[in-house]
N, C-alpha and C positions, 0 to 999 in steps of 0.2 A: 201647890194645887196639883191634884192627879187626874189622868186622862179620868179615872172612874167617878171623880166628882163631878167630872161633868158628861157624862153619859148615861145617868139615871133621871128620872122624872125631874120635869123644870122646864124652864124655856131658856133661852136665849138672846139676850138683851144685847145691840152695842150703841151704845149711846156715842156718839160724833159731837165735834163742838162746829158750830157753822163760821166758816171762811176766821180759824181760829185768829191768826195773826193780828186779823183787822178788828174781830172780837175784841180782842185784849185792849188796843187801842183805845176802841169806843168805850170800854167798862169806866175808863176815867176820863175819857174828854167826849161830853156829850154832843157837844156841836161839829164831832164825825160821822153821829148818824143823820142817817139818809143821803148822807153824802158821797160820792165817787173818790176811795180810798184804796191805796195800793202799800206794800211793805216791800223796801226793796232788801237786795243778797249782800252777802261781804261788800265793803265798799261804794255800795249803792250804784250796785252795777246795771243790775234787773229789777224787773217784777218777781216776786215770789209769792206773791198773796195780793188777792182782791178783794174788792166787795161787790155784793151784785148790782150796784149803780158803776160800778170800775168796768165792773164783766158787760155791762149794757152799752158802753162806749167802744166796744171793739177791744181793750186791753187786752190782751194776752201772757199767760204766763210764758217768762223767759225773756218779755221782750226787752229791752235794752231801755233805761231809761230817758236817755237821750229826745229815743223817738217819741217817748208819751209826755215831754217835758211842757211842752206846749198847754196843754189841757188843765194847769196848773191854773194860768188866768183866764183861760175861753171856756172852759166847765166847773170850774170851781174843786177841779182833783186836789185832794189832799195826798202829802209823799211822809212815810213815816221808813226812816233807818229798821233795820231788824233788831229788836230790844231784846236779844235774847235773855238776858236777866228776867226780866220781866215775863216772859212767855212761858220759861223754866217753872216759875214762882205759881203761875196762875196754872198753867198742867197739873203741878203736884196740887194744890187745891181742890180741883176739880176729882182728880182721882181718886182723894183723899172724902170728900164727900158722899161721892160713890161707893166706896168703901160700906157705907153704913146700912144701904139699900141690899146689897145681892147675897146670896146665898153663899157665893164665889166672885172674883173678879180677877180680870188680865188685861192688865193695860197694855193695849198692842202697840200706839202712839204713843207722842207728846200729844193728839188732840181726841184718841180714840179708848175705848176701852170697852172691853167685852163683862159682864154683868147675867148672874145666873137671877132670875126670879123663880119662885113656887108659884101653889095657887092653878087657883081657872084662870081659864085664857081673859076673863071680863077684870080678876084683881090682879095680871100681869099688865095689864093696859092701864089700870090705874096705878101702879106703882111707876109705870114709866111714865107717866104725868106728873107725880110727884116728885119724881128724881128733877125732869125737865124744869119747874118751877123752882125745886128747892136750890138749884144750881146757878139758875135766875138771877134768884132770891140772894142769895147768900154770897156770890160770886159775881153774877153780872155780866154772862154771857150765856148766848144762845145755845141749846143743841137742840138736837132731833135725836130721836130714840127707835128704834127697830129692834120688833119682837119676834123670833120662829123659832121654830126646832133645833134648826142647825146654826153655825159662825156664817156659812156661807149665805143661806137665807136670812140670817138677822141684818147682814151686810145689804140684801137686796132689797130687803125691808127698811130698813137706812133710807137708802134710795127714792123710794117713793115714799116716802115723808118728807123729803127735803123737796121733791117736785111737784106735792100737792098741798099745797097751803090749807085747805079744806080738813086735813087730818090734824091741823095744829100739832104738826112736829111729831106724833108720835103714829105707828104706824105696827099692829099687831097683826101678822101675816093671814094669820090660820082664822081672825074675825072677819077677811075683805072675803067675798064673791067669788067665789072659786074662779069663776068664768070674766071677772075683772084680772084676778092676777093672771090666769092665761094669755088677754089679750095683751097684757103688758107685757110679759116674759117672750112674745111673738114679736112685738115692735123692739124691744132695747136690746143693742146688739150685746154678740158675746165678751167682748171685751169691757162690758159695765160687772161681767162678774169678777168678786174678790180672786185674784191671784190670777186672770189671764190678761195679758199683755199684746202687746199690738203685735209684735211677731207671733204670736202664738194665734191671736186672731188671725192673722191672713195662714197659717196652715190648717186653720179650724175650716175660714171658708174654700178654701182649695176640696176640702170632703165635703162640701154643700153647709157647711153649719155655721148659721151667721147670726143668729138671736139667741138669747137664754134658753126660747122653747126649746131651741133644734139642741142645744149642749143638752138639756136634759133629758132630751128624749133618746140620744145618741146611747152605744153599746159600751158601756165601763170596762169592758173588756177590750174591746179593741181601742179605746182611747186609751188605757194603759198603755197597752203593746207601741204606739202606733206615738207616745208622747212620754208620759208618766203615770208614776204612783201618782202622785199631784193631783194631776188632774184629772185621774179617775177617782180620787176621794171625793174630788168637788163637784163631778154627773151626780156619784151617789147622795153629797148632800144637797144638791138640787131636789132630789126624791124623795128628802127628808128624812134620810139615813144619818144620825150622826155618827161621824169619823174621824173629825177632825181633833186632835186633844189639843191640849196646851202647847200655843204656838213655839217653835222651836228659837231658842233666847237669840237675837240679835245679833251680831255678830260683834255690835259695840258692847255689849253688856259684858263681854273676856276682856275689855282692855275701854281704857280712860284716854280719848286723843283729846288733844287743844293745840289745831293746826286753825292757819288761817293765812287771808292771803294781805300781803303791805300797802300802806296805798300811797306809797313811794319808795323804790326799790333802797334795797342795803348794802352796802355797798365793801362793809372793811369785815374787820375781824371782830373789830370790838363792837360794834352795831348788833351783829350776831350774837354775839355772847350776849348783850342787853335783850336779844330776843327768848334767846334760850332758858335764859336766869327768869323771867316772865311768864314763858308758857311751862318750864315744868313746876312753876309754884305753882301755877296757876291748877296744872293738872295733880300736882300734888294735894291742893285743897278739894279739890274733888274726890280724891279717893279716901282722902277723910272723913267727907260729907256721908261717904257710902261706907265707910267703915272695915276698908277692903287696902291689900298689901300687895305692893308689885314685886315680880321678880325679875322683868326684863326691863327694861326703858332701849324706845327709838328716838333718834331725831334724824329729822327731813329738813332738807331745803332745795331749792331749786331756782332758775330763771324762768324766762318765759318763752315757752315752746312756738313762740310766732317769733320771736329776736332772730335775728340772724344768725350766722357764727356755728361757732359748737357750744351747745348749753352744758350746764354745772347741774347736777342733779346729788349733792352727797348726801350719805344717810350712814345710818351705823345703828347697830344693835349692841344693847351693852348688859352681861347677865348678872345680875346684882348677887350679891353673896348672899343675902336674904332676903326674907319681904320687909319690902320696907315702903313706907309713905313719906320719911324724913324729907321735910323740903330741903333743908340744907346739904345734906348729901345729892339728891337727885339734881338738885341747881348745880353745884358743883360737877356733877358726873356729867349733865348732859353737856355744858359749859366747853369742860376740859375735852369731849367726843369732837363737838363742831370745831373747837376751835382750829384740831387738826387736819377736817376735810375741807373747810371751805376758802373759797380762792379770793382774796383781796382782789377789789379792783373789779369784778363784778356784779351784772346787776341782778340781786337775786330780788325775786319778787312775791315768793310762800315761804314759810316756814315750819317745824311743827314740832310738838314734844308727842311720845307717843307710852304711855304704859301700859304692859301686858303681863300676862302669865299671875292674872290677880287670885289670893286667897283670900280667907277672913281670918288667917292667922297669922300674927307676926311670928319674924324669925328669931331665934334667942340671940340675944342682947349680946353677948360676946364674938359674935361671929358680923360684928361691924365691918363692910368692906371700904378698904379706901386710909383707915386709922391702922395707925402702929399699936401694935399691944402693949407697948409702953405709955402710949395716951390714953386710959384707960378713964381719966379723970375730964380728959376733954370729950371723950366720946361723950361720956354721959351730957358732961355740958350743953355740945353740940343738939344733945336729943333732947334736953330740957328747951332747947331755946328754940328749934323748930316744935317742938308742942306750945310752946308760946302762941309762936305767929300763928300756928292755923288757929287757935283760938279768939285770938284778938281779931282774925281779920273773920272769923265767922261770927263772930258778933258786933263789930265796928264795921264791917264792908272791906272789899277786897282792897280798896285805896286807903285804910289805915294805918296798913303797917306791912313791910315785907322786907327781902334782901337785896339791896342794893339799888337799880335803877325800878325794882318793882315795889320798895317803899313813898316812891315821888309819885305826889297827887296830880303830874302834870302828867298828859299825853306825849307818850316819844313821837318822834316826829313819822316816825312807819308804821306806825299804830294805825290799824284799820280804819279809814273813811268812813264814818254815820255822821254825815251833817244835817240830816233830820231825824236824830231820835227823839224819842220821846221820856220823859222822866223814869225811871228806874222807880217806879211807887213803890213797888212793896220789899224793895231789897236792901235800899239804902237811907238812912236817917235823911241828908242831904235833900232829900227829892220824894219827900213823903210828899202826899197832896195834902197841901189847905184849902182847910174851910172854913168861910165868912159868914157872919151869922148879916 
């Protein structure tokens, strides 16, 4: 999509899924709604997600589970592990439905996506009722949809849909009251707009500017000077300038991590390599999912920076001869990396696999790194049999078949903490939802 397909006639749609996490939850277990619902982090450390009966009880994100454990029997709080299977599954869904609606679309989240409409301002407000039901409908969770000129007013728009129940979710900027969206844009401070952050708020109100109104009305020229490009593009699309193109890619979208932290430390060499062998299949099937070739592979590990002592922090970068996605090489490489930095007899507590420098092209076949040129007969082997596994386990689930301790259907014992997830509905046969007639 090009900056100029989206700077000609149209509006500007970003359709939000509301408190997704908890969303997804409820789409298959109905007796979570209305209820005080929280998703915790790695481990089920924290809060990461709530629901607005969770957000009514004082919960807060980040806070520690510990503290809100209690509310489990005196409020009736539901605690659900982070399923990111599941939450993966239901994004692409949603983005995917979207898809059929807009003109253009850029999914800027996992819960978010930006959506070109045509038309008057009166069949861009029906379309964004339509998207909202059909996503309902089809899918099983909420969003809110905001209509304007610009990403940054569609985003403010956003906003006051989700805070006035009265618009039913959808909320078309340029139909409200002129002199409604001012007093609103007077009251909510500047840091409710898209891309200003709280440090950036307190040097906003240090020059007097403490609402939407005062950013907008503020000199683009000297917020340039005085901050950024940035955020003199966003005065201007408060004005209803659009400036902003297609958001600049992610910084994960150059590279595939599946790092994560243990929920009982690791202790030898060989624990390690069971980790390693794990996460770069792990991250190997992803780059297959996405049809893309690495050149570099990292791995990470670490202890924990409150231990005492002096910590172990090893990592290593390793340049592949090619692109490659092969799990079996990448298991091997990253494997044979850790095994030589990390320290027996410590207690490490992250680890990570890390691919970079991705193409969509692979590298020729002969230029295998790692094989003798006299194995010519096992390279290929080798490659036939890692196209295998990622086939089988994308169609049977990631626990049907792999290398080594990542073909066993059991849990390692440092395998990350979720002692309340919830089912894996749409990813694994295992854990479909039945239904009784």
């Amino acid at each position: 999509m090009s900056i100029q397909s989206m700077s000609g006639a149209g509006h500007v749609a970003l359709v939000d899924v509301n408190n997704f996490y908890v969303s997804c939850e409820r789409a298959f277990d109905p007796t979570l709604r209305r209820r005080p619902v929280v998703v915790l982090s790695n481990n089920d450390g924290c809060v990461v997600a709530r629901s607005q009966e969770a957000k009514a009880l004082g919960i807060t994100t980040g806070e520690p589970f510990f503290k809100v454990r209690q509310l489990i029997d005196s409020h009736g709080l539901a605690v659900r592990s982070s399923n990111y299977e599941l939450y993966g599954d239901m994004s692409a869904r949603v983005m995917e439905l979207l898809a059929r609606y807009g003109t253009w679309q850029e999914v800027y989240s996992i819960d978010e996506s930006f959506v070109g409409l045509g038309g008057t301002l009166e069949q861009a407000h029906s379309a964004a009722s339509d998207i909202r039901s059909a996503i309902w409908k089809g899918i099983g969770v909420p969003v809110c949809v905001g209509v304007a000129s610009t990403k940054t007013l569609a985003k403010f728009s956003n906003h006051i849909a989700k805070h006035n129940d009265e618009l039913g979710g959808v909320c078309v900027l340029d139909l409200m009251d002129p002199a409604v969206v001012e007093r609103i844009q007077r009251h909510v401070p500047a840091t409710e707009v898209w891309g200003v952050g709280r440090k950036t708020g307190q040097k906003l109100a240090g020059l007097g500017i403490e609402s939407i109104a005062q950013l907008r009305q503020a000199d683009p020229q000297l917020i340039g000077k005085k901050f950024s490009v940035v955020l003199k593009r966003t005065v201007l699309e408060l004005r209803g300038q659009r400036c902003i193109g297609p958001i600049e890619e992610h910084a994960d979208r150059g590279q595939v991590m599946f790092t994560r932290s243990f929920s009982s430390p690791v202790r030898s060499r060989a624990e390690m390599g069971e980790v390693m062998s794990i996460y770069a299949q792990k991250a190997a099937a992803r780059l297959a999912a996405e049809g893309r070739y690495a050149t570099l592979l990292t791995v990470t590990a670490g202890t924990s920076r409150f231990a005492g002592g002096q910590g172990s922090f090893p990592s290593a970068q390793i340049r592949l001869g090619r692109p490659t996605r092969d799990p079996i090489f990448l298991t091997r490489t990253a494997v044979s990396a850790m095994n030589e930095l990390v320290e027996s007899g410590r207690d490490y507590v992250r680890g990570g696999v890390i691919l970079s420098g991705l193409t969509d092209q692979p590298g020729p076949e002969e230029l295998e790194l790692g094989l003798e040129d006299t194995a010519g007969d096992q390279e290929v082997q080798g490659e036939s049999v890692g196209s295998v596994v990622q086939q089988v386990s994308a169609r049977f689930g990631a626990k049907a078949i792999g290398l080594g301790v990542a073909g066993l259907a059991a849990d390692r014992q440092w395998s990350m903490k979720r002692e309340h997830m919830s089912p894996r509905y749409t990813t694994e046969w295992d854990e479909l939802l039945t239904v009784r007639a």
